[in-house]
C-alpha angles and dihedrals in degrees: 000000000000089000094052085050096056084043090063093066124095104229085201100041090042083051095057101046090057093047108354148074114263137180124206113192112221100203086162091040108102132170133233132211129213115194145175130049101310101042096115093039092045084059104040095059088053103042136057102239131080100264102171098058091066115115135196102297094011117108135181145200106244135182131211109202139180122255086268084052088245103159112254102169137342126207152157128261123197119192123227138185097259096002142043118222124222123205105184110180129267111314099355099097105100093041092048090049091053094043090050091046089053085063097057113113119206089255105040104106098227148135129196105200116182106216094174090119080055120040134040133212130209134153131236116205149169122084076277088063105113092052083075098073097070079061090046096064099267124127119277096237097057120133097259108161127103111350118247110214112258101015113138116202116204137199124164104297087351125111131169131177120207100223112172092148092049118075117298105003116236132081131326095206114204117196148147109282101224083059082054102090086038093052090047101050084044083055092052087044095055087042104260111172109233098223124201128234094249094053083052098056093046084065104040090057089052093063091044098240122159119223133188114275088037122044104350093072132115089268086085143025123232103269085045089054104044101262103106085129093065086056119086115213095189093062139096134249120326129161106290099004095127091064099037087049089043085051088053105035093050105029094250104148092125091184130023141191110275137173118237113208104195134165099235129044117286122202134215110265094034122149112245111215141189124175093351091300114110106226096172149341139251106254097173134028137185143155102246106221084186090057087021090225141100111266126167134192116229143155118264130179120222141317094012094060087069104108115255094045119138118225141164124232121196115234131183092279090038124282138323135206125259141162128235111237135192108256134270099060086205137002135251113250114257 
């Protein structure tokens, strides 16, 4: 099984996401629109981060939780002069607009518009990155080093987000579907590694970043799911503040997002023990090629999520050993 595992990853692609220039296509990745006159308030009272402080090329991970600040969906929101963009992630688009257009009041001054039959998403990504956009359609002279979270670069119908806190760092490129084809075939032309989605995932783990679907579920709320960072302490009432503020006033994150180091293969879904008592469970699992060894990211109570602990995970012919270990598992190059 281990073998199959290490099978799955793309040496080339892997290559160039540690020092290339690669390029991950989002067919399920749509984008949202908010318009008239309330649009930033209307998001800033529902999600965690400051909102109303964007400003025109600024953008901000942002979550959406339940009353008990359980995570429901996270995004990006990208501010605009007379709109505010919104990225979920991949195949969340139509429940995250309903869900947005159930919060309306009759008051609030605010439109949810699904662009998804009109723009396109993909990802650039690599510490080369940068060196993509030129290809992409934006100026030459462009600022195009090292990315600084939340800058958005614009050009025409062209957005793109510098993201290196938020998954994979790299790009989320915006732009009009029917260019799509055109920017895609520019990116294989400048030698950006396609990279697949298991690849992906074997280096996102790495860097120990959660991702929907996985971590970010209603099975944990952000602090329990690494995202502390998307969630503004100096704000006011949002769905599920008070517990997230009461979590962080009084040290009361009971379980947090670990890496497991093991030497066999771990799945998703697995139990967590530790003394026969399961504390967690494995949300995420890869083979490293850069440890060249399984790992895995899960959410552990305390005391077992301290690294150096020593825990058991089942697994299909009964359970095998692992160590919980700081994240990242390994850094991104300078």
């Amino acid at each position: 099984m281990q073998e199959n595992l290490i099978q799955t990853i793309d040496p080339a692609a892997y290559a160039a996401l540690i020092d290339g220039a690669a390029r991950l296509s989002r067919p399920d990745a749509c984008v949202l629109r908010l318009t008239d006159a309330d649009r930033s308030d209307f998001l800033h009272r529902m999600t965690t981060n400051n909102i109303n402080v964007l400003r025109p090329g600024q953008s901000a991970v942002t979550a959406l939780t339940s009353p008990t600040a359980r995570i429901l969906y996270v995004f990006t929101v990208v501010c605009r002069a007379d709109e505010l963009i919104l990225l979920p992630a991949p195949g969340q688009s139509a429940a995250l607009a309903r869900h947005l257009r159930g919060q309306i009041f009759f008051m609030d001054k605010v439109k949810v518009t699904d662009l998804s039959d009109e723009w396109a998403r993909l990802r650039l990504l690599g510490p080369k990155a940068s060196t993509l956009l030129a290809h992409m359609g934006f100026d030459a002279g462009v600022d195009t080093g090292a990315p600084q979270a939340n800058t958005v670069l614009e050009q025409g119908d062209l957005l793109a987000v510098a993201q290196p806190q938020y998954e994979v760092p790299g790009y989320e490129v915006v732009l009009p579907a029917a260019r799509q084809a055109e920017a895609l075939a520019a990116l294989e032309a400048a030698g950006a590694q396609p990279v697949d989605a298991a690849t992906y995932e074997a280096r996102r783990i790495e860097l120990g970043r959660p991702a929907a679907g996985a971590e970010l579920t209603e099975d944990y709320n952000p602090l329990e799911a690494g995202l502390a960072w998307a969630c503004a302490e100096d704000k006011g009432c949002y769905t599920g503040q008070e517990i997230i503020a009461r979590q962080i006033t009084y040290d009361k994150v009971t379980r947090t997002l670990v890496g497991l180091l093991a030497a066999q293969p771990l799945t998703p879904g697995a139990e967590v023990m530790v003394d026969g008592r399961s504390l967690g469970q494995i949300t995420s699992a890869a083979h490293s090629p850069a440890l060249d060894a399984p790992i895995a990211l899960a959410v552990i109570k305390r005391p077992a999520n301290t690294p150096g602990t020593q825990v058991t995970v089942t697994v299909t012919d009964g359970s095998a050993a692992a160590q919980v270990v700081s994240l990242p598992f390994v850094t991104e190059p300078a």
